[in-house]
Every structure is written in structure tokens, then in C-alpha cells.
C-alpha positions in Angstrom: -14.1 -2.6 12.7 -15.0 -1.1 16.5 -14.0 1.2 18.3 -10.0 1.3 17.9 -7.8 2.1 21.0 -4.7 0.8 22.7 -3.5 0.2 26.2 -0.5 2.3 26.1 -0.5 5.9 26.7 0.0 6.3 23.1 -3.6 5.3 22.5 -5.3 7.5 25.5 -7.6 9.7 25.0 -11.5 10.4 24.7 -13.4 7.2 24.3 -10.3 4.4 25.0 -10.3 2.2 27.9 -6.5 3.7 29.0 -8.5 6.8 29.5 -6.9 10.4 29.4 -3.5 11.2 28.3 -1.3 11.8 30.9 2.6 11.0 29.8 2.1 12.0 26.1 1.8 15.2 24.4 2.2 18.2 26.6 0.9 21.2 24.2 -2.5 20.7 24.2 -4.5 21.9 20.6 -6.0 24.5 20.0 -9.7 24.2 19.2 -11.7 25.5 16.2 -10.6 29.0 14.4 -13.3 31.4 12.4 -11.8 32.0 9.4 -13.0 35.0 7.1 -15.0 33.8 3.8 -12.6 34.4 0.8 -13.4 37.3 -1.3 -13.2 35.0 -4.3 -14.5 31.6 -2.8 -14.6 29.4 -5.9 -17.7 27.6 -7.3 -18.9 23.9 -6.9 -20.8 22.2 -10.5 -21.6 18.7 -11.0 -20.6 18.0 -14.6 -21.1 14.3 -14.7 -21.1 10.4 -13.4 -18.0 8.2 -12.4 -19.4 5.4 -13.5 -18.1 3.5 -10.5 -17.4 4.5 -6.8 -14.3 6.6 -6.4 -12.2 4.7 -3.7 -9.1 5.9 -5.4 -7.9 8.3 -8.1 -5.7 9.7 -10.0 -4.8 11.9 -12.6 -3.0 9.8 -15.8 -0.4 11.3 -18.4 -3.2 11.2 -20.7 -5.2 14.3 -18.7 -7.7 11.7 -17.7 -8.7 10.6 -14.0 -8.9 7.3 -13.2 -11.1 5.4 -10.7 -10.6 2.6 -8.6 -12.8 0.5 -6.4 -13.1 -2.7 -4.7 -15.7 -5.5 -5.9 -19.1 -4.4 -5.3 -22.7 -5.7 -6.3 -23.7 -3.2 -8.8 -21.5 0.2 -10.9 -23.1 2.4 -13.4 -20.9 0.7 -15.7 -20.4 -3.1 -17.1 -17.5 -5.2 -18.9 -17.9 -7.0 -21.8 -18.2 -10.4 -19.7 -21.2 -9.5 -18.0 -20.2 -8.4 -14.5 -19.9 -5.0 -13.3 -16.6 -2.5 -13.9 -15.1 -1.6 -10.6 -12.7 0.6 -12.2 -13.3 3.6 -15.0 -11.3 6.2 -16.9 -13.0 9.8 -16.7 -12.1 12.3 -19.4 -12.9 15.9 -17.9 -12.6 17.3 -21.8 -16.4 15.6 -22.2 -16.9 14.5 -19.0 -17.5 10.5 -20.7 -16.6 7.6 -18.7 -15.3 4.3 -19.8 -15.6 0.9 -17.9 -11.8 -0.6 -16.9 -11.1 -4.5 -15.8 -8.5 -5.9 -13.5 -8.0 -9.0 -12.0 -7.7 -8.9 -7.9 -9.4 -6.8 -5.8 -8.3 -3.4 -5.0 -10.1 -2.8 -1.7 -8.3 -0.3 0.3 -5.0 -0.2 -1.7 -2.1 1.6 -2.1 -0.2 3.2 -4.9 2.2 5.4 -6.7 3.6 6.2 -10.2 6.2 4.7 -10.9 9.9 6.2 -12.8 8.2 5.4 -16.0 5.2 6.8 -16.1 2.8 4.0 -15.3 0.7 4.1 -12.0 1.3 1.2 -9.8 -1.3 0.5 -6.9 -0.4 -2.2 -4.5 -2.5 -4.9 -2.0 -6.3 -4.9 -1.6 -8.4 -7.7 0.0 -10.1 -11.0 -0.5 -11.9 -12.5 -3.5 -15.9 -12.2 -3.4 -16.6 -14.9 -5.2 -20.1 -15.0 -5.0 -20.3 -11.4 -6.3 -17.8 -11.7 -8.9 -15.8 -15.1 -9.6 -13.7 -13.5 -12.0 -11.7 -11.4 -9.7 -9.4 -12.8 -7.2 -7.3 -12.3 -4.3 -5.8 -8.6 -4.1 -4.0 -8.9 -0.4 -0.9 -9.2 -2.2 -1.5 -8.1 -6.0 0.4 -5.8 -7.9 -2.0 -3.7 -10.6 -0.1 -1.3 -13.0 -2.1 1.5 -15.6 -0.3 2.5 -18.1 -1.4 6.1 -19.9 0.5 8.3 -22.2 0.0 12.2 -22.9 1.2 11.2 -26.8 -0.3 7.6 -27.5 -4.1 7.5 -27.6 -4.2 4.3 -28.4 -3.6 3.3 -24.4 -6.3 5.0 -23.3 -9.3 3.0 -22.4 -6.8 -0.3 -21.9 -7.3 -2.3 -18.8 -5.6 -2.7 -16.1 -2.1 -5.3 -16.6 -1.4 -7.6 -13.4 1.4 -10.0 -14.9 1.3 -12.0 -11.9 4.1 -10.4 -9.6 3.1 -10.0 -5.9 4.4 -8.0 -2.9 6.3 -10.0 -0.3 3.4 -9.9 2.5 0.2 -9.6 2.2 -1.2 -5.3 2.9 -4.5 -3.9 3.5 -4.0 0.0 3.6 -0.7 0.2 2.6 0.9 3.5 1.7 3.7 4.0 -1.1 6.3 6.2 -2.2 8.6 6.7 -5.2 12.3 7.1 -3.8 14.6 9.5 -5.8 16.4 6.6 -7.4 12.9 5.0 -8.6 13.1 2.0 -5.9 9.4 2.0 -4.4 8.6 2.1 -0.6 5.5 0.3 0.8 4.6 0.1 4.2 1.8 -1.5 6.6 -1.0 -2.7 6.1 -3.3 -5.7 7.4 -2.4 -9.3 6.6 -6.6 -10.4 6.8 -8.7 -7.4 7.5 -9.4 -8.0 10.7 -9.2 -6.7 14.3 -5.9 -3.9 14.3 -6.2 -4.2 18.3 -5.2 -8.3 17.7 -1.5 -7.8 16.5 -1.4 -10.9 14.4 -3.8 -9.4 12.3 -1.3 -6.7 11.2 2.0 -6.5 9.0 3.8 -3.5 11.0 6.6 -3.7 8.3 7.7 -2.3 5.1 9.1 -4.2 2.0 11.2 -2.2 -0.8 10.4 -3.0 -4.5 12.4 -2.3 -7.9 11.7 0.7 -10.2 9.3 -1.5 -12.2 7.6 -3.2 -9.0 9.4 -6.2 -8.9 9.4 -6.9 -4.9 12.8 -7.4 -3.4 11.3 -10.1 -1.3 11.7 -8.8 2.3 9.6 -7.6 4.7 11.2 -5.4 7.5 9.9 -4.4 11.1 9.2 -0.6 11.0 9.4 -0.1 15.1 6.8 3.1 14.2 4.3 1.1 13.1 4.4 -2.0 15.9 4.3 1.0 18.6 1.4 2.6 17.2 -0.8 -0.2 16.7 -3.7 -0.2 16.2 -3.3 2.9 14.5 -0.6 2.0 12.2 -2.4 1.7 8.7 -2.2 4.1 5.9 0.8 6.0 7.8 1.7 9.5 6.1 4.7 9.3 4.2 6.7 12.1 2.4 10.0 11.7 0.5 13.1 15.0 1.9 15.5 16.4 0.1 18.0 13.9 1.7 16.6 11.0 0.7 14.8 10.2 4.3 11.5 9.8 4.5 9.2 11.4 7.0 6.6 8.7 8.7 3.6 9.4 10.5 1.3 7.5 12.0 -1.3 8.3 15.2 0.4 11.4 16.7 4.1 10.1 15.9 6.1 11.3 13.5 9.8 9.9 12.9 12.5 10.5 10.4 13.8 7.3 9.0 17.3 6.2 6.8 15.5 3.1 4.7 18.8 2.7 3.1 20.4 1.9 6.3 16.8 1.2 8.2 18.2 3.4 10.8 16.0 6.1 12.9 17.2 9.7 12.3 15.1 11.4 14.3 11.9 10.9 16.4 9.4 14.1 17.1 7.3 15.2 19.7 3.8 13.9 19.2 1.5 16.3 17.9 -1.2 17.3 20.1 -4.8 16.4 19.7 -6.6 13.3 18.6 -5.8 10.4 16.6 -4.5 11.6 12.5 -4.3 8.8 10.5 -6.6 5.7 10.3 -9.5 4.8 11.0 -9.7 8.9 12.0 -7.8 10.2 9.1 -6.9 14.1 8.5 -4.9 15.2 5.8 -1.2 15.9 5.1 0.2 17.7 2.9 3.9 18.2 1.6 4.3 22.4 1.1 5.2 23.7 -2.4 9.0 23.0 -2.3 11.3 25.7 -3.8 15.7 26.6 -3.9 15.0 30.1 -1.8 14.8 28.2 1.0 17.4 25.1 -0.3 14.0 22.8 -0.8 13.3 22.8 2.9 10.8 20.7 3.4 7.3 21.9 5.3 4.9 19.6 6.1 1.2 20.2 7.3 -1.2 17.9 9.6 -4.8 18.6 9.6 -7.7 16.8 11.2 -8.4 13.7 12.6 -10.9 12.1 15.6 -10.7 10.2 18.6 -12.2 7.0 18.2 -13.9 4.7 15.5 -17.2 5.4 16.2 -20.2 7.5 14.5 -19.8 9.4 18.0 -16.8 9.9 17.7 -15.4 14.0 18.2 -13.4 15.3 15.1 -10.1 17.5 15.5 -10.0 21.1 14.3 -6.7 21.3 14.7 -3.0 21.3 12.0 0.4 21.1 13.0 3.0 22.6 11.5 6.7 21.3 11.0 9.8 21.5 9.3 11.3 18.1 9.7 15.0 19.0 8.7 15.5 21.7 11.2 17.2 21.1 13.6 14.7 22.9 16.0 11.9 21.5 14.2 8.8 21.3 16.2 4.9 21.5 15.5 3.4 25.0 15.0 -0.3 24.5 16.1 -3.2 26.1 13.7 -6.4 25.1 13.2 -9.4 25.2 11.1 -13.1 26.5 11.6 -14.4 23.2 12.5 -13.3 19.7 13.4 -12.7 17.2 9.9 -12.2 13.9 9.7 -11.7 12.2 5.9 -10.7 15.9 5.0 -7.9 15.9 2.3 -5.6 18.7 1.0 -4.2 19.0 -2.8 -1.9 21.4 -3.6 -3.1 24.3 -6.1 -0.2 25.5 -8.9 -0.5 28.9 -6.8 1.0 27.7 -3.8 -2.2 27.8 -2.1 -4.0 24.2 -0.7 -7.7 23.5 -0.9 -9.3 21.3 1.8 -12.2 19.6 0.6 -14.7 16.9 2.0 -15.1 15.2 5.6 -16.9 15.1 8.3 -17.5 16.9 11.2 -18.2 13.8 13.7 -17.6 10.4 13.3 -14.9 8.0 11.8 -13.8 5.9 8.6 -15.9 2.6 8.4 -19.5 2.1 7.2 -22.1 4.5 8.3 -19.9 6.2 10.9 -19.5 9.9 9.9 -22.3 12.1 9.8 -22.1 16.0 10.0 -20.9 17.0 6.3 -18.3 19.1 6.0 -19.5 20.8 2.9 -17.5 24.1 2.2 -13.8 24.5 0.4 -11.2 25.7 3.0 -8.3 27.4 0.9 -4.7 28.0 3.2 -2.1 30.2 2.0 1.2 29.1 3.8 2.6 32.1 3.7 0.6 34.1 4.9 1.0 34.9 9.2 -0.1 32.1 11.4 -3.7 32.7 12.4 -4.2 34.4 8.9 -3.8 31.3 6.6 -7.1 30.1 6.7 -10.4 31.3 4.7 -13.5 30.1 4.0 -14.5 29.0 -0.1 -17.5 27.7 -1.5 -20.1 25.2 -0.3 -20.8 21.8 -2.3 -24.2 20.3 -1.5 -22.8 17.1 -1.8 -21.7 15.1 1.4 -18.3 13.6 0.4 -17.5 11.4 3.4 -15.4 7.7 3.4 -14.0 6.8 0.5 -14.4 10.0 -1.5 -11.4 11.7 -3.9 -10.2 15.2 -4.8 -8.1 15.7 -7.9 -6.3 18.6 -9.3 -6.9 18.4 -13.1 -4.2 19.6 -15.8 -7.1 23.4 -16.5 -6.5 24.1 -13.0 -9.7 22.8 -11.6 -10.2 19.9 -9.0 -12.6 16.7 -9.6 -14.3 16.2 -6.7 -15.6 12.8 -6.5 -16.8 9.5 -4.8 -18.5 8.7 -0.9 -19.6 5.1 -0.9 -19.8 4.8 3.1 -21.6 1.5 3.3 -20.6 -1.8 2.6 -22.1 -2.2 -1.0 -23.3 0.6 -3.0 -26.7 1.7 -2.1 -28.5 4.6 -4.2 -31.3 5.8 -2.2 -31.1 7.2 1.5 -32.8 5.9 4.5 -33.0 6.1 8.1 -30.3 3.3 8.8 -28.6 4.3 6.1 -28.3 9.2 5.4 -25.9 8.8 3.6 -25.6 6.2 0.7 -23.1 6.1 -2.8 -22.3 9.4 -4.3 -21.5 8.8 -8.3 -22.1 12.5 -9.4 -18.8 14.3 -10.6 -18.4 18.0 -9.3 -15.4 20.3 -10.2 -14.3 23.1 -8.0 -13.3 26.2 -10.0 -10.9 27.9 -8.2 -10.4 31.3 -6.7 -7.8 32.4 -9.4 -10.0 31.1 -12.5 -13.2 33.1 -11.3 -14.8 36.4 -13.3 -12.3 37.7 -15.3 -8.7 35.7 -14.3 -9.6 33.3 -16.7 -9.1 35.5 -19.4 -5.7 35.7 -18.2 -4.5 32.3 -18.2 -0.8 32.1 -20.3 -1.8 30.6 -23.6 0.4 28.9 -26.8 2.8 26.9 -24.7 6.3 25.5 -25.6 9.0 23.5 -24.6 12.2 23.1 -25.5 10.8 19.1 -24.5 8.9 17.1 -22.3 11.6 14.9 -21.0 12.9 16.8 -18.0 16.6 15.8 -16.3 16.8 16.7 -12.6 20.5 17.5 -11.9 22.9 20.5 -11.3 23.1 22.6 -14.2 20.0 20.9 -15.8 17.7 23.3 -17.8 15.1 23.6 -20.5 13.4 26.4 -21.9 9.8 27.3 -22.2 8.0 30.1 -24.3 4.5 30.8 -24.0 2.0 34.2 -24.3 0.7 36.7 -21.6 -1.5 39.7 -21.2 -0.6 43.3 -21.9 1.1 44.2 -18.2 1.7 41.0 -16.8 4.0 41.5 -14.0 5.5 38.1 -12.5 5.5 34.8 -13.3 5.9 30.9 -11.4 6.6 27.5 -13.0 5.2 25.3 -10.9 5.9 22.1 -11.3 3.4 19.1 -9.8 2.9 15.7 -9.3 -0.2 14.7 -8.2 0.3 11.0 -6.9 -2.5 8.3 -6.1 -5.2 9.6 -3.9 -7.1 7.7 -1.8 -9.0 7.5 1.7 -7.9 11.2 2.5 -4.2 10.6 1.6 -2.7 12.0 -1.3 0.3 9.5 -1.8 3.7 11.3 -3.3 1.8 14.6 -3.7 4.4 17.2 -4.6 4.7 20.7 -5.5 8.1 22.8 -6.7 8.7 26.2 -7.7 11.0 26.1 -10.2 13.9 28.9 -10.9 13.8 30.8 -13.7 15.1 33.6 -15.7 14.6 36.0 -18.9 11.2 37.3 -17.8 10.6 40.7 -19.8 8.5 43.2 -18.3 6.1 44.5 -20.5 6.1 42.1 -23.2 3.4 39.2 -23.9 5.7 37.0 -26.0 7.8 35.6 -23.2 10.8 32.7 -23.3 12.6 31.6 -20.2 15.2 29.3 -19.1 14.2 27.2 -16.4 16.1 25.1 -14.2 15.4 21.6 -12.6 15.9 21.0 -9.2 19.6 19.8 -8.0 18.6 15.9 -7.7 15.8 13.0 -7.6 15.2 13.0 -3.9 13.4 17.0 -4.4 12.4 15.5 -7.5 11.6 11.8 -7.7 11.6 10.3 -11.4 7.7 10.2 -12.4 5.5 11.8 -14.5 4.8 15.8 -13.5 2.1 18.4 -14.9 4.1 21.8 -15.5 1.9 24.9 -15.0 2.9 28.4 -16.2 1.7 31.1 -13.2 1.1 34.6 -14.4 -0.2 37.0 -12.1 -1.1 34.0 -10.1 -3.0 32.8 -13.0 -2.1 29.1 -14.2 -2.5 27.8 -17.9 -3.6 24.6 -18.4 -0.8 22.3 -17.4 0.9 20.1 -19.7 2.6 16.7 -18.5 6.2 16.4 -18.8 8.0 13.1 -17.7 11.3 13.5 -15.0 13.8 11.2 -14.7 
């Protein structure tokens, strides 16, 4: 794909052929921000190979990661029929890597886990026969992964596609897991071509059963056939309501798909382009009954145009989509990012990892590594949330992954930005496929915190009911003079091109905390209902001193 802009005023801007802004967005952002270097700034170590390039990722019941690519010419890893693996399961417990088969192609897909614990990924792209004849059409396939945190013998299993398929064909689709289990996909390109020629795209979303059983229609989502060509991989977050929050370009809206009725339309937020081909980052803040599981949401990053020359945006918004005064609080990092993506830490805290800091998505158009670990504290004064972690040496640019593992850590992972993997650098080509593994450690786990951890953890059990009323019970041991404590519970979602789809974070009420003692039992209580809380698999971290243990996975329903 080209440069991507539009003849309306929303696609002005730098670099589009409608020139300027002039009706749009009346705030203008604010530019770049120094931000002090954290007094604890983590570490960066490679600790192994994915075997395959990390398109997508996510973490499994089992505590493993698994990869996810589209059909390329070589992998670090083969099947038993000869051709390459484009998929693999990662264990972080010994860093091995085992080779996974499906049967379409997953090129640019979506995904989500579903209310029963399997990971569903939908669309992809066309057959490459003469690569591999073995795997087909993905444009409308429906892959599912199922992993278990009790049965071993799943792990290592292939991918299932029983034949189902989504009702159109979608090319960077996003998904959701509604509170009643029902899935939500949206957008995506019918052939992979042009965005700025509408028949190319599917500006619509379709609704499938808690198993992934399409309902078999496709609906206009106005959002989408406004923004185009920036329509695809739209942000999409799930409120406390029900509603879902949709972003796409600058435009954010707050949509009834029950009814299919627009609740709410927001200002634009100002800057450049923040979802694809100039992807940022949002992320969903840590949700919690203090204040009645308001929802917060955060917009980083972004670029003008799709083009190696291409400016990248420095700035977030900020917004609170259920006030009723709700508008974007403007912040913004040390630099411009494009492809930078934010995960959600068990302390509250987010890490913003990878990017660029000029260029777009597409092969060979980013250059200018964004390198260091950003860590934001949302509660912390605007202007004061930002500070500067560690450095990788590794360029992590389009289609790269960051996932936060059940110790704590996050597994940094992928960059493949050229059209088929390519191992050594050259002067066409700086930046070729990444298959080294890193892990970032943390600020809470450095020096001596992680002696602190919480250690022999219990549960009453790992089947969790959301609900009024609804507890369970947890006991667990802490160091002499630990003061406070968090549950945290997470769900991590399917992470791909930036976005981290159904990413979720809730601080749990609790009670029976004794001071002073380091055998500890509480009672903790679920949130009020499946909309705070959709039904999925969760990792449940105990906080001490804003010290996590190692997370264990409990299943909500």
C-alpha cells in the first residue's frame, strides 16, 4: 500500500492531497515531553528464538505464548510434512519452542478468547500456493487454539479450523468478547487492496455466537465508511454498560450493538492519524469499584501518512467515555511512536514498548527505532506520568508483539518488516526479521523486590463467577512488614500490529488483610457483572508492596 489519505477534511493533514485541517480538530497536540529516566528502569535480555515471526501473540492458559504468522518462504521451524511452521508455542519456563500447523492463512488477522477458554483468531488473506499448497484461503477462516493451565496433554496440538467461516471476508479485523460471550468483529479488507478504492473494503461488523459460530450478517458501521481509508484495525474496548467504545483515525464513538444505535460521538483527538496504517496504542486503564468501574481510556502515537517519510505523533489523549463531560486530556511522550503498543503491568502501571520514530506500517517504511521502555503511572499528575526505562538494542518495528507473562515479565518479540523473512541487513533493506526473544524485567522485580514476591498461593478455586455478592477466597505468604496488598486481575487478549485486543485490567475488592502477619487469607469479591468482566480466561496476580507473585490463570464466567 501508498501513501493513504482521503478527500474529506477528516483525512487532511501533512502529506494528503486535501491539505491542512481546517474544519476538524480545534485543540491542536502538544508536541514531544522529556520525561525523567525512572530510578528503577527495568532490564532488556534475549533469552531465546520464536521459531517463527511474531505477527501475533498471546499468552495461553497453559503459561505459554503463542505465535502467529502468515505464510512465508522460510521459519526456524518445520512440520512434519515438509513445509515450514508459520505458527509456534513458546514456553518462557525453558524458553523451547515448538512448531504449530493450521490450515488458512492468518495474515493480518484478528482475534480474541473466547467464554471458554480457547483463543479464537479470525480472517487473514489469500492462499500462496506456490510457497505452500497446503494452506488455503484465510480472508474468511475461523482458527481456534485450545490450551489448558490443568491438561498438558493440549499443549503442543495444532491449530483446529472445523470449517466455519465469518460472514464476509476481513483483512485487519479487530475483535471483542461481549459480557454475554457473543463475539464482535469489525472491518477489515474484502482483497487487500487499495483502502482509498471503497470497494476494496468491508466497513461493517458481523456478530458471532460464544463458540464462533457467525450469525451470518454483516452490518454498516457508519464509523468505519466515514473514516475510510483509515478504517482498519479500529480500537475497540468493551464499558461497563455493555457499549463498546470504537476508534478509528481521530474519531472515537460510543455505540449500542445490541440496538446498533450511536450513543455518543466525541471530538476528534488532535494530532495525526492513530490507527492503521500509522498505528499508536490504546490502552483500557486498570478498572476498579472506587470509582464504580469507570472506564479510562488512553491513545498514544500515531503518524501522518503511509510513507517511510512519514512524521510520527508524540502525543496521548486522555478520556473517560462515560462521563458525561468526557473529553480528551492531551499528554504526550518524549518522542514521536508509531507501532508503539502499551500492556498493562499488575501494578497499575503501563509499559510502552517498540515503534518507530518516523515512518509507517508496510514493508520497509519505518526507520528511526524507538528503542527504550516508557513506563506511565496514571495516577500520577498530568505532565508527571511519564518516565523513561530501559533501552533494548533490538529494533522492534511492523509486526512485532509485547506480552505480559504469568512471573511478571513481558516477552518482547517479532519485526518482520518486509514482505518475506530476510535474515541479513542491507542497504535496501536496515531492517530485516527479528526472531530473537527478549524479556523485560520490570521496575518492581529489580535488586531486591524480587525477594518479595507473595509466595505459596491458594484459592478457594479457579472458576471465578462475576455477579453481586460473588466471592472467593485466596491465602497466600508475605514478608515480615508487608503493608498493603492488590488483586489484580488481567486478561491479556490477542496482540497484534500494536493493538492489544480485549486487554483488561481490574483491581479487585478485598478484605481480612492483617497487618503484620506473613500468613495472609482474604475474601475477594468479583466485579458486579460480565460487561466489567467479560467471561474468558484471566491471570490473577497477588500485589504486595507493589510486588506481584507469579500469576495463576483462573477461568471467569
Amino acid at each position: 500500500m501508498g501513501r493513504v489519505c482521503g478527500d474529506t477534511t477528516s483525512h487532511c493533514g501533512a502529506g494528503c492531497q486535501s491539505g491542512p485541517c481546517t474544519g476538524g480538530v480545534q485543540i491542536e497536540a502538544p508536541g514531544p515531553s522529556p520525561a525523567p529516566v525512572n530510578g528503577n528502569p527495568g532490564n532488556f535480555k534475549v533469552v531465546g528464538q520464536a521459531g517463527v515471526p511474531a505477527m501475533h501473540a498471546g499468552l495461553m492458559p497453559n503459561g505459554r505464548v503463542v505465535f502467529l504468522d502468515k505464510v512465508e518462504n522460510y521459519s526456524q521451524l518445520k512440520l512434519s510434512n515438509g513445509h515450514y511452521a508459520y505458527s509456534a508455542e513458546y514456553d518462557p519456563a525453558t524458553n523451547k519452542v515448538v512448531p504449530l500447523a493450521y490450515k488458512t492463512n492468518s495474515f493480518c488477522a484478528g482475534g480474541t478468547f473466547l467464554s471458554d477458554g480457547r483463543m479464537a483468531v479470525f480472517g487473514g488473506n489469500a492462499p500462496l500456493e506456490f510457497i505452500d499448497p497446503t494452506v488455503g484461503d484465510g480472508f474468511d477462516g475461523i482458527r481456534y487454539l485450545e490450551r489448558s493451565s490443568s491438561d498438558k496433554s493440549l499443549n503442543g496440538k495444532d491449530w483446529s479450523e472445523p470449517g466455519n467461516k465469518l460472514a464476509s471476508k476481513r483483512w485487519y479485523a479487530s475483535a471483542q468478547t461481549l459480557g454475554d460471550g457473543t463475539v464482535f468483529v469489525v472491518s477489515g479488507s474484502v482483497n487487500g487492496l487499495d483502502p482509498t478504492v471503497n470497494s476494496n473494503n468491508n466497513p461493517t461488523y458481523e456478530l458471532l455466537s460464544p463458540t464462533a459460530i457467525t450469525k451470518g450478517e454483516n452490518v454498516q458501521l457508519d464509523l468505519l465508511v466515514r473514516n475510510q481509508p483509515y478504517y482498519m484495525y479500529p480500537y475497540v474496548h468493551l464499558m461497563r454498560d455493555g457499549t463498546l467504545f470504537i476508534f478509528v483515525s481521530r474519531s472515537g464513538q460510543l455505540f449500542d450493538v445490541h440496538t446498533n444505535t450511536v450513543l455518543r460521538s466525541y471530538p476528534d483527538l488532535p494530532g495525526d492519524y492513530r490507527t492503521y496504517p500509522n498505528t499508536g496504542t490504546s490502552v483500557l486503564l486498570p478498572l476498579a469499584s472506587s470509582n464504580n468501574w469507570e472506564p479510562d481510556i488512553i491513545i498514544c502515537g500515531g503518524g501522518a501518512y503511509q510513507d517511510v517519510s512519514s512524521p510520527t505523533d508524540a502525543s496521548c489523549g486522555r478520556i473517560q467515555p462515560l462521563s458525561p463531560k468526557s473529553k480528551w486530556e492531551m499528554d504526550s511522550m518524549p518522542e514521536g511512536r508509531g507501532m508503539v503498543e502499551g500492556t498493562l503491568l499488575p501494578d497499575g502501571t503501563v509499559i510502552f514498548l517498540n515503534g518507530c520514530n518516523q515512518g509507517a506500517q508496510g514493508f520497509g517504511l519505518a526507520r528511526d527505532p524507538t528503542l527504550e521502555a516508557l513506563i506511565y503511572d496514571p495516577t500520577q499528575p498530568l505532565g508527571a506520568r511519564f518516565s523513561t526505562g530501559a533501552s533494548s538494542t533490538i529494533a522492534r518495528l511492523y509486526h512485532s508483539v509485547a506480552v505480559l507473562l504469568l512471573d511478571g515479565t513481558l516477552m518482547v518479540a517479532g519485526s518482520n518488516p518486509v514482505e518475506q523473512p530476510k535474515l541479513e541487513p542491507d542497504a535496501e533493506d536496515p531492517f530485516v526479521t527479528e526472531f530473537r526473544v527478549e524479556i523485560y524485567t520490570p521496575p518492581y522485580l529489580q535488586g531486591e523486590a524480587k525477594k518479595r514476591r507473595p509466595t505459596n498461593i491458594g484459592f478457594s478455586s479457579l472458576q471465578l463467577q462475576v455477579g453481586v455478592g460473588k466471592t472467593f477466597t485466596v491465602t497466600f505468604t508475605v514478608p515480615a512488614k508487608a503493608k498493603r496488598v492488590n488483586i489484580t486481575l488481567y486478561h491479556g487478549g490477542f496482540v497484534t500490529h500494536s493493538l492489544h485486543m480485549g486487554q483488561r485490567m481490574l483491581f479487585l475488592d478485598n478484605s481480612g488483610w492483617a497487618a503484620g502477619k506473613t500468613q495472609q487469607k482474604l475474601r475477594v469479591t468479583m466485579p458486579p457483572n460480565s460487561n466489567v468482566a467479560p467471561p474468558g480466561p484471566y491471570v490473577l496476580y497477588i500485589v504486595v508492596d507493589g510486588v506481584p507473585s507469579v500469576g495463576s490463570f483462573v477461568q471467569v464466567s
